[in-house]
N, C-alpha and C positions, 0 to 999 in steps of 0.2 A: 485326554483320557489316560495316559498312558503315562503322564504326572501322577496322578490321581492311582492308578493301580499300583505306581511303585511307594508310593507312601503305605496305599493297602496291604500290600505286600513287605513293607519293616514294621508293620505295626505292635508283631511279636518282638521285635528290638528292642520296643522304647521302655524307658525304665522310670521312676520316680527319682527325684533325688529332692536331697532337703537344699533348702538355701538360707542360710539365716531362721526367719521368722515363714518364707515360704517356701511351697514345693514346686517343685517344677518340673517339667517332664520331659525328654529326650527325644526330639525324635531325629532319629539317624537318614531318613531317607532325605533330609533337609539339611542334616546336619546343623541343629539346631537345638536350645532348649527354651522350651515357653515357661510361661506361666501356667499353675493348673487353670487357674481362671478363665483362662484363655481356650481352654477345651472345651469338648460337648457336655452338658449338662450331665449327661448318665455319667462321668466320671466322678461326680459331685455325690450322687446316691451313696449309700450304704451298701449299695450294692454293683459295684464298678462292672462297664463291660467284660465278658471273657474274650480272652482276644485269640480263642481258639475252639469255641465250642458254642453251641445253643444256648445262651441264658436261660431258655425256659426246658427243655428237657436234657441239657450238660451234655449232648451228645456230641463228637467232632463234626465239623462241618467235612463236607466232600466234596470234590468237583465244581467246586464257586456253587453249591444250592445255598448257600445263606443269604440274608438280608438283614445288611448294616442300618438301624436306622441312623438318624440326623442327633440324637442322644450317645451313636456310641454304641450300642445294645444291639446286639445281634442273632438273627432267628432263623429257625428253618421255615421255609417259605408255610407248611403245615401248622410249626405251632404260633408260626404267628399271628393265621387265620384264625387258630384254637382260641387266642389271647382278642378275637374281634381289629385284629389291626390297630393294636395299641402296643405301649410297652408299659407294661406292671409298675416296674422299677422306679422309671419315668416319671409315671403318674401318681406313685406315693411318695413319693420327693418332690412334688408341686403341690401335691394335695397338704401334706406338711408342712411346709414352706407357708404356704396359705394361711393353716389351720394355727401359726403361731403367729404371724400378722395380724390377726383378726384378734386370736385373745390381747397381744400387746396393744392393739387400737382400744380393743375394750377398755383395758387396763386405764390406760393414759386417759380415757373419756371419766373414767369412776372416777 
């Protein structure tokens, strides 16, 4: 666990950088840089995790009340009951994802 908290804990560190043709992202508690690919899916959104505040109402988080989901996207334990235990973000970057699959399938089928 206490892996796990100090990575939580650099996660204000990490920075993008370009590489070539990809980006890749730093993370210092590992000393490390991945691939974006290689991260949670909300980094992929339009609308990237805030790595300091409520996605859904931009408030700072206090005293650890937030909850990081598995995308990255992180809430106060309230608005993310507000949001039905979902993340927004998340689900319209699947829902999109989806929604242009579908017309290129169609496409290719006409």
């Amino acid at each position: 666990m206490k892996y796990f908290h100090s990575i939580y804990n650099n996660i204000k560190h990490n920075n993008v950088a370009k590489q070539s043709k990809n980006n890749s992202y730093k993370l210092p508690a590992l000393n490390i840089r991945v691939d974006l690919g290689s991260l949670p899916a909300g980094y992929h959104t339009s609308f990237p995790p805030s790595l300091e505040s409520c996605d859904h109402c931009k408030r700072p988080f206090e005293n650890d009340e937030g909850i990081i989901l598995i995308c990255g996207h992180g809430y106060h334990e309230n608005c993310h009951n507000e949001l039905r235990n979902r993340c927004r973000h998340f689900e319209e970057f699947y829902k999109r994802g989806m929604f242009n699959n579908v017309n290129s399938f169609v496409k290719r089928l006409e």
